[in-house]
Every structure is written in structure tokens, then in C-alpha cells.
MDTraj code that builds the backbone (N, CA, C; nanometers):
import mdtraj as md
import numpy as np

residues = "UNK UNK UNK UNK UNK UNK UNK UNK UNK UNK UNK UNK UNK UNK UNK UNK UNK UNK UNK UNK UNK UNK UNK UNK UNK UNK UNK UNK UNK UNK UNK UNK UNK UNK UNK UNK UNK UNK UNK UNK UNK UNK UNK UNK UNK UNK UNK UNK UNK UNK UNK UNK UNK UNK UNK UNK UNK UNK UNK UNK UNK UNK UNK UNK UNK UNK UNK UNK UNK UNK UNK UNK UNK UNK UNK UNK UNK UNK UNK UNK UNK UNK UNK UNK UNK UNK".split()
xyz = np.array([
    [24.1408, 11.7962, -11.6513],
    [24.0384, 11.7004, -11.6131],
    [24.1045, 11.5836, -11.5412],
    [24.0621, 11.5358, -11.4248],
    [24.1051, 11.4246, -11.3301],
    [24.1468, 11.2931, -11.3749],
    [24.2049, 11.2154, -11.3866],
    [24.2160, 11.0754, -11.4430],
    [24.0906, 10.9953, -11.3973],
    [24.0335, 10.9332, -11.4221],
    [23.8957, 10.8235, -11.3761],
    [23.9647, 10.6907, -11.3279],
    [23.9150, 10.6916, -11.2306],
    [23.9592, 10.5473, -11.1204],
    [23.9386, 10.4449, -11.2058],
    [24.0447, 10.3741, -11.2028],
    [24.0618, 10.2385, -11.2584],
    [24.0914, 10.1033, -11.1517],
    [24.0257, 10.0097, -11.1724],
    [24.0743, 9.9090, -11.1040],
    [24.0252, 9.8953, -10.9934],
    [24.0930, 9.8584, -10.8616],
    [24.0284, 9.8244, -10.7555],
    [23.9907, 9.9649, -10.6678],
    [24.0566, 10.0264, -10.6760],
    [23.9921, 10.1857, -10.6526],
    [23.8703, 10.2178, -10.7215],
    [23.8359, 10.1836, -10.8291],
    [23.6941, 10.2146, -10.9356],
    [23.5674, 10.1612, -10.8176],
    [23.6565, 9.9978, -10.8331],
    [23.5772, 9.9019, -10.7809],
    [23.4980, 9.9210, -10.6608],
    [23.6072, 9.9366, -10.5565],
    [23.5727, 10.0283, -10.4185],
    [23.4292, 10.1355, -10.4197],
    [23.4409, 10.2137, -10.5176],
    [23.3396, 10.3453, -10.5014],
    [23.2310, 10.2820, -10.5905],
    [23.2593, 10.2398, -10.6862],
    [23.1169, 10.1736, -10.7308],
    [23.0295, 10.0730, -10.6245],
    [23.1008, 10.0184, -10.5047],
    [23.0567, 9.9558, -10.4447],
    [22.9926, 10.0114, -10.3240],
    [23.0121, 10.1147, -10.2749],
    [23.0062, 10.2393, -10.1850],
    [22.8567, 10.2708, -10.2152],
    [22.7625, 10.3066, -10.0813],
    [22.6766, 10.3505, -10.0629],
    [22.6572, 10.5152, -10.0981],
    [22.5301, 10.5351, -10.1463],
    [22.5219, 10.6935, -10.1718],
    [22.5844, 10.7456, -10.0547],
    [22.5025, 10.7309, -9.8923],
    [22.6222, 10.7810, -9.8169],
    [22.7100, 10.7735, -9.7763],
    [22.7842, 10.6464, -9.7838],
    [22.8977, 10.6183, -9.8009],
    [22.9696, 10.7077, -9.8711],
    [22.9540, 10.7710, -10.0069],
    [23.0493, 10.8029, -10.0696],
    [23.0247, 10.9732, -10.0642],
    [22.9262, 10.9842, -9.9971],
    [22.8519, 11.1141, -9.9840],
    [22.9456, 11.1977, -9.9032],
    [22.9442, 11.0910, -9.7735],
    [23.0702, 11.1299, -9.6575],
    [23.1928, 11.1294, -9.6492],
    [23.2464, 11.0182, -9.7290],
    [23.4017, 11.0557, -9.7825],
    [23.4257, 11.1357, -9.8425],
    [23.3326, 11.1990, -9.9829],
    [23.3167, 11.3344, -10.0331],
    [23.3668, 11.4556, -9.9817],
    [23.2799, 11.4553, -9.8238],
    [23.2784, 11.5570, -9.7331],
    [23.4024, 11.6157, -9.6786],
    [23.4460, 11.4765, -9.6486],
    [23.5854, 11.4525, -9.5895],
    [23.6767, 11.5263, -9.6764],
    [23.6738, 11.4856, -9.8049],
    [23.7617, 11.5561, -9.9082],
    [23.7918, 11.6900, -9.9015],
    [23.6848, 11.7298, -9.9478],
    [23.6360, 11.8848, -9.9588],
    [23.6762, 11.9274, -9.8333],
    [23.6455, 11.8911, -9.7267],
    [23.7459, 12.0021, -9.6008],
    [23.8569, 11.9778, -9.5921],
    [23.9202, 11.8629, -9.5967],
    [24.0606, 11.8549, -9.6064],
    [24.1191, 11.9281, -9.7502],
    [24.0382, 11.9827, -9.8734],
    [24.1208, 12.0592, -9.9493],
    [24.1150, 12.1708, -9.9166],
    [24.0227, 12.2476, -9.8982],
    [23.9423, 12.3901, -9.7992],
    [24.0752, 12.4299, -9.6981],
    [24.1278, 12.3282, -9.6627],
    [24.1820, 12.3629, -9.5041],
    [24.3369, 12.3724, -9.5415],
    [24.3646, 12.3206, -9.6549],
    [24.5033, 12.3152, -9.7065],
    [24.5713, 12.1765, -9.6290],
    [24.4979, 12.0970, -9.5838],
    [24.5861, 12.0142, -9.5172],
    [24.6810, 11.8797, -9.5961],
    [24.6736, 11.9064, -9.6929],
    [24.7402, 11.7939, -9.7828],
    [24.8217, 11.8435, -9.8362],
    [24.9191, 11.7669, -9.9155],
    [25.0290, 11.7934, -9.9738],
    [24.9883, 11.8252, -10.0921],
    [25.0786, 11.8836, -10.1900],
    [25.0421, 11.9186, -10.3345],
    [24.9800, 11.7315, -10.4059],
    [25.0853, 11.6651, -10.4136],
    [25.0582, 11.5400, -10.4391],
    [24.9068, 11.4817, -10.3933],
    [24.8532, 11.5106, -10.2463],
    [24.7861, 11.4211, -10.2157],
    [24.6906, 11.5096, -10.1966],
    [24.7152, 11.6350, -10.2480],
    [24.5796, 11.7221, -10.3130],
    [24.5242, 11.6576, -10.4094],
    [24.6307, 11.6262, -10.5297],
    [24.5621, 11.5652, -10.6451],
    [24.4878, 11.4211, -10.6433],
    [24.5702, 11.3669, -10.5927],
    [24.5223, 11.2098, -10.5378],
    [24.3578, 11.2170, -10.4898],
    [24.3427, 11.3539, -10.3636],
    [24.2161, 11.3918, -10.3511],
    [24.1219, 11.3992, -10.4173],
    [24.1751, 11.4990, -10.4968],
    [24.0614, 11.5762, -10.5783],
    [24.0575, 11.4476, -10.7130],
    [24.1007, 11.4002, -10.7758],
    [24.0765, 11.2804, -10.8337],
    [23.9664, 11.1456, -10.7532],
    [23.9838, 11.1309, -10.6391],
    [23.9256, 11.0763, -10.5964],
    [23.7721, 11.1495, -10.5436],
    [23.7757, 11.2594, -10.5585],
    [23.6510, 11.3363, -10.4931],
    [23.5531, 11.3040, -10.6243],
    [23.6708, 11.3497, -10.7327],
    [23.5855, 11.3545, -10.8806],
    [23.4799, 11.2152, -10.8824],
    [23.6068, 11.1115, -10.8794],
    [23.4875, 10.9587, -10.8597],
    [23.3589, 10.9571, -10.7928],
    [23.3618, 11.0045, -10.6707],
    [23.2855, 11.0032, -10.5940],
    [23.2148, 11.0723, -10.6047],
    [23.2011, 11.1933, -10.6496],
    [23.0805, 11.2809, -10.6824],
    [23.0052, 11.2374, -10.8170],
    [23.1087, 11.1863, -10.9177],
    [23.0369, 11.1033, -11.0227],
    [22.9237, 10.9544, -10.9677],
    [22.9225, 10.9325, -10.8936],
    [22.9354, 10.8277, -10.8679],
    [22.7764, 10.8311, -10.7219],
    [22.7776, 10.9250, -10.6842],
    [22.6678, 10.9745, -10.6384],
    [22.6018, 11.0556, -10.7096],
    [22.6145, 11.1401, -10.7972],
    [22.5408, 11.1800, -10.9352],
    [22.4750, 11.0284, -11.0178],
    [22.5141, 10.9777, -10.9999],
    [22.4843, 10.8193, -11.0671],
    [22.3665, 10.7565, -10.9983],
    [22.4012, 10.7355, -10.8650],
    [22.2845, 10.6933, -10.7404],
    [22.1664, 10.8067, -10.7219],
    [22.2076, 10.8765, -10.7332],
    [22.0581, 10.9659, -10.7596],
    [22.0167, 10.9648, -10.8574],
    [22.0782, 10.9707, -10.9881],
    [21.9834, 10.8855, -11.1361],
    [21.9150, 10.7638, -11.1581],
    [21.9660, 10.7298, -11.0637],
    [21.8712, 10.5688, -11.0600],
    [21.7763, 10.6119, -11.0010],
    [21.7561, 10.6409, -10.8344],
    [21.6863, 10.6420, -10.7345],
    [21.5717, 10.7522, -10.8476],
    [21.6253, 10.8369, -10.9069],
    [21.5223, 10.9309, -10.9275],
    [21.4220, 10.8195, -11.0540],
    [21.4974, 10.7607, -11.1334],
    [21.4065, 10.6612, -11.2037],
    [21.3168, 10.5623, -11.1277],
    [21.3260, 10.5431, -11.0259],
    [21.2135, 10.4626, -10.9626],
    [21.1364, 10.5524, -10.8788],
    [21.1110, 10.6592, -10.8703],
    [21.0427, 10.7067, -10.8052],
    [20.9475, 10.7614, -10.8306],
    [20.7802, 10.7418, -10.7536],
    [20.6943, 10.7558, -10.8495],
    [20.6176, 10.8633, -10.8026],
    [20.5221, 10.9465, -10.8209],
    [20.4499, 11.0322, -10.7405],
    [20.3107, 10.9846, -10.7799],
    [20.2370, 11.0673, -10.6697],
    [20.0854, 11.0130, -10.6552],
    [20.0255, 11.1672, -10.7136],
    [19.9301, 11.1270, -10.7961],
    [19.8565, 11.2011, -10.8261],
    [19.6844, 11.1528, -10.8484],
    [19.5807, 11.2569, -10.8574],
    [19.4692, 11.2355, -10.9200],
    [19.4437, 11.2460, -11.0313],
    [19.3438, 11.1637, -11.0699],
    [19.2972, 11.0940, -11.1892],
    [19.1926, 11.2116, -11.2216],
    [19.0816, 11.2178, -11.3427],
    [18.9880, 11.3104, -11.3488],
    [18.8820, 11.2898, -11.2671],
    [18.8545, 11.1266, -11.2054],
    [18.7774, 11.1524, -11.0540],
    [18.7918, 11.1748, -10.9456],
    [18.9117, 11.2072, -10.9437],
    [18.9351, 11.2326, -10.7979],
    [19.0060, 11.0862, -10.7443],
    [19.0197, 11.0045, -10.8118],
    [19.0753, 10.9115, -10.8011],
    [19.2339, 10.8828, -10.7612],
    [19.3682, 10.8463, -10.6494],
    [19.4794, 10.8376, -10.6798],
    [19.4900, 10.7667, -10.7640],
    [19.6339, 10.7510, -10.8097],
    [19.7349, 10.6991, -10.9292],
    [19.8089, 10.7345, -10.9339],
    [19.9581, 10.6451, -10.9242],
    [20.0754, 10.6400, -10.9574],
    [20.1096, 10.6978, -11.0779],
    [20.2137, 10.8063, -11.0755],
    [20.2928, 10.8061, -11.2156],
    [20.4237, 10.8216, -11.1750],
    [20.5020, 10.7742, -11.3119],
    [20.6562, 10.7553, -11.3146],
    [20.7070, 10.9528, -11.2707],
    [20.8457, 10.9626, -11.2142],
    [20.8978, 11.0778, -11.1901],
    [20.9201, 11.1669, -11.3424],
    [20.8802, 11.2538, -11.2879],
    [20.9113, 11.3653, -11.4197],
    [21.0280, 11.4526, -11.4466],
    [21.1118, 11.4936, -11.4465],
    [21.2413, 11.5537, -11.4219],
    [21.1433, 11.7054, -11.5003],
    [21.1602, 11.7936, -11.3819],
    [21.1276, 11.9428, -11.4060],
    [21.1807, 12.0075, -11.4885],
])
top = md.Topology()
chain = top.add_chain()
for i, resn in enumerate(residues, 1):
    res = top.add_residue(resn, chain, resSeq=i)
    for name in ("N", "CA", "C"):
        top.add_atom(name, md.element.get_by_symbol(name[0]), res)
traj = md.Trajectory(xyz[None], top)
């Protein structure tokens, strides 16, 4: 299991936009795919991918808590309700 970012590296990705961190993600993942890193700065990677996918798993738990859907009432009426997780 990856070490968890500490410190100003933590800091960095907590501060990072969903796509922000969505796209550095991306970045990761083909640069491990492609072999282009060193053993070392494989791990460095993939530690850092870990953050970042945590971390957008996170931003979509929020976003999904505020989100509301529209439905009808028994008259035919709209109304808001809170998201339901399927």
C-alpha cells in the first residue's frame, strides 16, 4: 500500500481542482503504461497517482451530496429531492 502524502505535497492536491487532479492523474497513468520512468520515479508516481485518485474520489462525494434531482409530487407537481446513491 502507497505511503499517503504528507505535508506540502498533501497540501498541493487537496488544493487541486477535480480537473486539475483528474489530468495529472492522466498524465501518470500513461507515463506508467509506457514504461517511461525509472523504477524510483515509478514509485514516486504511483504514490502520487494514489493521492490523487483519492482525492478526486473525495470531490465527487461532495459534489454528489449536493446534488439534487427533480421529481413529481402526487400532483403532478415538481420538487426537489436530495441525491440518492443507487
Amino acid at each position: 500500500m502507497a505511503e499517503p502524502l504528507v505535508g506540502p505535497e498533501a497540501a498541493a492536491v487537496a488544493a487541486m481542482s477535480f480537473e486539475e487532479a483528474l489530468a495529472e492523474l492522466e498524465g501518470i497513468v500513461q507515463k506508467l503504461e509506457r514504461g517511461q520512468l525509472d523504477l524510483e520515479s515509478s514509485i514516486q508516481a504511483y504514490e502520487r497517482g494514489t493521492a490523487l485518485r483519492a482525492h478526486c474520489a473525495d470531490k465527487l462525494r461532495q459534489v454528489q451530496l449536493r446534488v439534487e434531482k427533480l421529481t413529481l409530487d402526487r400532483e403532478g407537481n415538481p420538487k426537489l429531492q436530495p441525491f440518492e446513491e443507487q
